[in-house]
C-alpha positions in Angstrom: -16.7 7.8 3.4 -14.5 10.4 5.3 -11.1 11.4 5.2 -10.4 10.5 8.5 -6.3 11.1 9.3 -5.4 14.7 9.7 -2.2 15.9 10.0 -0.7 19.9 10.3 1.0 19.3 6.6 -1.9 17.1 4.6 -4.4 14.7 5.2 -4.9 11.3 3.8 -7.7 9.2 1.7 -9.0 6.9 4.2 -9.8 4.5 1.2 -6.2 4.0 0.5 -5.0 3.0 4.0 -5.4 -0.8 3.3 -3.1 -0.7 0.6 0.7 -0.6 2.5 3.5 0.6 0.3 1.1 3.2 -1.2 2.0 7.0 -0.2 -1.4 9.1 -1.0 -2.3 12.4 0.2 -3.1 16.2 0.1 -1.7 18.9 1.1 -3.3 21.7 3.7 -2.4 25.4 4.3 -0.7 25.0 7.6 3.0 24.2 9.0 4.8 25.8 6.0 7.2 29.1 5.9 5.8 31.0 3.1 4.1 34.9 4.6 0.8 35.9 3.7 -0.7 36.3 1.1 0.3 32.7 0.5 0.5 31.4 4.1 1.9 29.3 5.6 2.6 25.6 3.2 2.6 27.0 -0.3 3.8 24.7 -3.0 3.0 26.2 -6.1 6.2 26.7 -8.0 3.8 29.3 -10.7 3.1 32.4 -7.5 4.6 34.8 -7.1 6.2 33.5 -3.7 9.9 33.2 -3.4 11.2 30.2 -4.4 13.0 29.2 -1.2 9.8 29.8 0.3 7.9 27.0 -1.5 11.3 24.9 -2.1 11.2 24.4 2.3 7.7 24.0 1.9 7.9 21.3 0.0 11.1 19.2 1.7 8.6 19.7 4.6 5.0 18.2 2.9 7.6 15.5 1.1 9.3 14.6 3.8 6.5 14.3 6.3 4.9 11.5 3.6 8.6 9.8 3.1 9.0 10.8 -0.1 12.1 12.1 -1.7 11.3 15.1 -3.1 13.5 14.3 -6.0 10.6 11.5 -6.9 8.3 13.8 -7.8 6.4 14.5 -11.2 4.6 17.4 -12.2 3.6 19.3 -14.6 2.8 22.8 -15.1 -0.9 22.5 -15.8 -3.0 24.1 -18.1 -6.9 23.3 -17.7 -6.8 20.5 -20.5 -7.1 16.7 -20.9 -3.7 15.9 -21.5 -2.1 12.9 -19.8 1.3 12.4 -19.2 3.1 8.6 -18.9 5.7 9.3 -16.2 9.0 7.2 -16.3 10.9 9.1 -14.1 10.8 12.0 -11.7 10.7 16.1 -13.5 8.6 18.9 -13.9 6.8 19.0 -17.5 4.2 21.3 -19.1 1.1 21.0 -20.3 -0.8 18.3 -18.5 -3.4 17.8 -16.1 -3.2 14.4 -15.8 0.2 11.9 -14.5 0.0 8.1 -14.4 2.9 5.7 -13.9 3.5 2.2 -12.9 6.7 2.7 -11.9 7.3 2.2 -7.4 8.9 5.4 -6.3 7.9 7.8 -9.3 5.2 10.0 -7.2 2.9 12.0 -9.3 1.3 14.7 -8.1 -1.0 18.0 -9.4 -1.5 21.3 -7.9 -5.0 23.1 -6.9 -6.2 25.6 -5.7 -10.2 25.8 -6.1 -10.1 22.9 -8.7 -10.8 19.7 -7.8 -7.7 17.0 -6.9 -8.6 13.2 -8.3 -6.2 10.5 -7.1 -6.5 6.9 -8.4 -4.8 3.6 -7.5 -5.1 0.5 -9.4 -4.2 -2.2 -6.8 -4.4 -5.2 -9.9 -1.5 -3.7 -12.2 0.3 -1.2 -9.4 -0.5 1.9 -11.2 -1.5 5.5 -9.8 -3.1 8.4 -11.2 -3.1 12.0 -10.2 -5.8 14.8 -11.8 -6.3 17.9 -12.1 -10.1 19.1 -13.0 -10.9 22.6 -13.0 -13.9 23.1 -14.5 -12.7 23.1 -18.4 -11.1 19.4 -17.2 -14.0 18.4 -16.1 -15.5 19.3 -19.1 -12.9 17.4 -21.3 -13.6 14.5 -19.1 -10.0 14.5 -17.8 -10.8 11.9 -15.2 -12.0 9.8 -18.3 -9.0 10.1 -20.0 -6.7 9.5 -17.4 -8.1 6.4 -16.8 -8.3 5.3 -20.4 -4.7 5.5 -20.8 -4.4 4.2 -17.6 -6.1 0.8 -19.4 -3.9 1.2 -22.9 -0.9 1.7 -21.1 -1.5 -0.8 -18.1 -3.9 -2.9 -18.8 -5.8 -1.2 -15.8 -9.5 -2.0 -15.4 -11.8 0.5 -13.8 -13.5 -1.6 -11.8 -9.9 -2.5 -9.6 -9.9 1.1 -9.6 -9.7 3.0 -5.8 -10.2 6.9 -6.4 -10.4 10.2 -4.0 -12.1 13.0 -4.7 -10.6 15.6 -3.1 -10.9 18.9 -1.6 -12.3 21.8 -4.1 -14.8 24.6 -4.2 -18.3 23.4 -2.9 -21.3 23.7 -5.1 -22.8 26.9 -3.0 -19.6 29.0 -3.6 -19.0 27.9 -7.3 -20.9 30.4 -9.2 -20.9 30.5 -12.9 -22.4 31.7 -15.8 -24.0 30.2 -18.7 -21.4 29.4 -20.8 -19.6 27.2 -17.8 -22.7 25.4 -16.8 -23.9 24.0 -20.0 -21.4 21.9 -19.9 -22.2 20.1 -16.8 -25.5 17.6 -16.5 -28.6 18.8 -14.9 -27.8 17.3 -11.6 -24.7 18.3 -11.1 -25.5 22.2 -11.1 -28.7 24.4 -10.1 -29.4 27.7 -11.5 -30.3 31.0 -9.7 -32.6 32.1 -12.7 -33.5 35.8 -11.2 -29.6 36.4 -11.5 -29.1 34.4 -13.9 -26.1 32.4 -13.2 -25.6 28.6 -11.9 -23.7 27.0 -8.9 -21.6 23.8 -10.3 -20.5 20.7 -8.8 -17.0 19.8 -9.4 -16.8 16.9 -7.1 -20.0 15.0 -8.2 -19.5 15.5 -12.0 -16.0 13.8 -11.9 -17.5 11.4 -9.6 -20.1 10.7 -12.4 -16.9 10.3 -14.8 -15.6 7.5 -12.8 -18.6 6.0 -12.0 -19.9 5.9 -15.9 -16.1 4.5 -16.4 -16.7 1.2 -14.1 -15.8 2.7 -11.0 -17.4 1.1 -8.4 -19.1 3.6 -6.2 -18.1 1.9 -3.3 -14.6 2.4 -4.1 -15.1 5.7 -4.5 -14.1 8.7 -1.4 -14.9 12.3 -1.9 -13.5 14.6 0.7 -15.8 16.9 2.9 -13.8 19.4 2.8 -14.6 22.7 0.6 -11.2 25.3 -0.2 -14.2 28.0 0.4 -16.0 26.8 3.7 -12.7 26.0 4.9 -10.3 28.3 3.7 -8.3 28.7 6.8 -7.2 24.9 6.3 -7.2 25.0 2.4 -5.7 27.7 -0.7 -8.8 29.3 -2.3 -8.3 31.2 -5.5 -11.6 33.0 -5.7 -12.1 33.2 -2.4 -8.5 35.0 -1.5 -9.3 37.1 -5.0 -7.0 35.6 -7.2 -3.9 35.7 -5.0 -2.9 33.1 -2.8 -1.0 29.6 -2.5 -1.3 25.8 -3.8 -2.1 22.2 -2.6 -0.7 19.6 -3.6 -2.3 16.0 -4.1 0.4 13.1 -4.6 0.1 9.6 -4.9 3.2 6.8 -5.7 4.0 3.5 -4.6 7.3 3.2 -2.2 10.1 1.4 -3.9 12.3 1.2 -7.1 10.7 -0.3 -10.3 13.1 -3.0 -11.7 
């Protein structure tokens, strides 16, 4: 499956367009104030941008997807497992994962390279938004995520709806041997005369979900690589280390009672 709606600011999970009242998408590069290096929609609130520049940014993103941006959760992230149970809008530290079941708390996690899960749980009304570098991936962040999602829900995986989204593609993630043993057989290939692998980001957290209950069906992964189309997307190794941030948010309009 596709992502078929494309809009200047962000494009949206086609999965999650039968669900009304749910707001889900990610951000792209374009319609945003911010100069190069980090042109044009930067919303990463850790570059060296100015501040205004990324505060316009995003009021624009937010309120192109209705959202208040005084909703919002983050979290400054820090390549772990750590979930966060988010009551009510802020900006935390030190976690790569936000769920809530609270309407009009909108979670959301900021990549550039790294690889953007959302998940809605259409049963208990719950969202999810991941962040999976390659060390998340590792620490099965996508597992864990989704297993507090169950203690503190009651979700099941199998109501689960999750998007995949845009990250660095397989051909352009090169890594050495000390990345790729972590990863299964089939979601990496090595270049043994160099001696260094090429990982898949998007089809091992894909394997996460699926080994989870999942359905595969139920499942979208974006076609879209930061690398291959880095005039759309942020790419941190591509743009050497300097450059913006997506966002990927997910909520449910609406006030919890």
């Amino acid at each position: 499956m596709n992502t078929a709606t494309q809009l200047p600011l962000f494009r949206r999970p086609a999965l999650f367009s039968a669900f009304p009242g749910l707001i889900a998408a990610e951000s792209t590069r374009r319609g945003g104030v911010s100069p190069p290096p980090y042109a044009s929609l930067n919303l990463g609130l850790n570059t060296d941008d100015r501040l205004e520049n990324v505060t316009e940014n995003r009021r624009r993103f937010l309120t192109a997807l209705g959202i208040p941006p005084d909703r919002l959760t983050t979290s400054y992230q820090v390549h772990g497992n750590e979930v966060l149970i988010a009551r009510q809008p802020g900006h935390h530290e030190g976690y790569d994962a936000l769920i809530t079941d609270h309407k009009g708390i909108f979670v959301a996690v900021g990549t550039a390279d790294c690889t953007p899960i959302l998940v809605y749980d259409p049963v208990r009304e719950a969202v999810a938004a991941i962040h999976a570098g390659w060390r998340g991936t590792a620490q099965q962040v996508a597992r864990e995520a989704l297993l507090a999602m169950q203690k503190e829900f009651g979700t099941k995986p199998g109501d689960c709806h999750a998007y995949i989204g845009a990250c660095i593609d397989q051909d352009n993630y090169e890594v050495d041997g000390n990345v790729a043993r972590y990863f299964d057989p089939e979601h990496k290939r090595e270049d043994a005369e160099r001696g260094k692998w090429f990982v898949s980001l998007k089809q091992a957290n894909k394997a996460q979900l699926l080994e989870l209950g999942v359905p595969e069906e139920q499942i979208e992964v974006s076609p879209y690589s930061t690398w291959k189309h880095n005039d759309d997307y942020f790419s941190h190794r591509k743009e050497n280390g300097t450059t913006g941030r997506m966002l990927a948010v997910i909520g449910l309009a609406g006030r919890s009672s």
